[in-house]
Residue, then its C-alpha position, 0 to 999 in steps of 0.5 A: x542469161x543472154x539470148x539470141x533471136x534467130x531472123x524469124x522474130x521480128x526486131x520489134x520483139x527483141x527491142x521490146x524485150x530488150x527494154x524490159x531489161x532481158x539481154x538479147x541480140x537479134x542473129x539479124x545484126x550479123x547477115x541476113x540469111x545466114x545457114x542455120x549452121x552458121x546461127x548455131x556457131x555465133x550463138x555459142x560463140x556468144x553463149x546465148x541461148x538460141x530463140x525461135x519459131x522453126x523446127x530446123x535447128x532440133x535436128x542439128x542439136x538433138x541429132x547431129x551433136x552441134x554445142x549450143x548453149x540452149x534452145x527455146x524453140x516457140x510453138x506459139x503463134x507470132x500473131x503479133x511482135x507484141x504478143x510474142x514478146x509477152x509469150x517469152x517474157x511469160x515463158x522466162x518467168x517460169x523456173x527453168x533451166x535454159x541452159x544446155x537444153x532444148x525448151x518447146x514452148x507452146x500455149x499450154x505446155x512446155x517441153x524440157x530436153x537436156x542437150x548432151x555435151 
């Protein structure tokens, strides 16, 4: 699977993740404060699988329709780079499908919704 972090995680995280071997950019490497259209397009482009800490971009993919290859949407604190690296390295041990869905991840539970073609 690739990923793709959008500009609220830190590039400290993406490094860390990127030396536990898991195939991830950062949207940073292509503008900064690029609109969350915008976002959505180069991660289908690439077919990575969109990461954040905000809820904007469910609007976008569950409501208005725009393809993406999937979403983790974090609901966990950022309280440090490290400690978010762990929540995802963690989170993508687990078997799930992050393709062609919008995954809420939070503490104590997770969320699963398919996302339409």
């Amino acid at each position: 699977m690739k990923f793709i972090a959008n500009e609220n995680i830190a590039l400290k995280t993406v490094e860390s993740l990127k030396n536990q071997g898991i195939d991830i950019l950062s949207i940073k490497n292509y503008g900064f404060g690029l609109k969350d259209e915008e976002v959505i397009k180069i991660a289908a482009k690439e077919h990575r699988i969109l990461i954040m800490l905000d809820k904007d971009f469910g609007e976008l993919v569950l409501r208005k329709g725009k393809r993406c290859e999937g979403i983790i949407l974090l609901r966990i604190p950022p309280k440090s780079p490290e400690y978010l690296k762990e929540a995802l390295v963690n989170l993508l041990k687990k078997n799930i499908k992050f393709e062609n869905a919008f995954v809420v991840a939070s503490l104590d539970k997770v969320r699963i919704l398919p996302l339409t073609e």
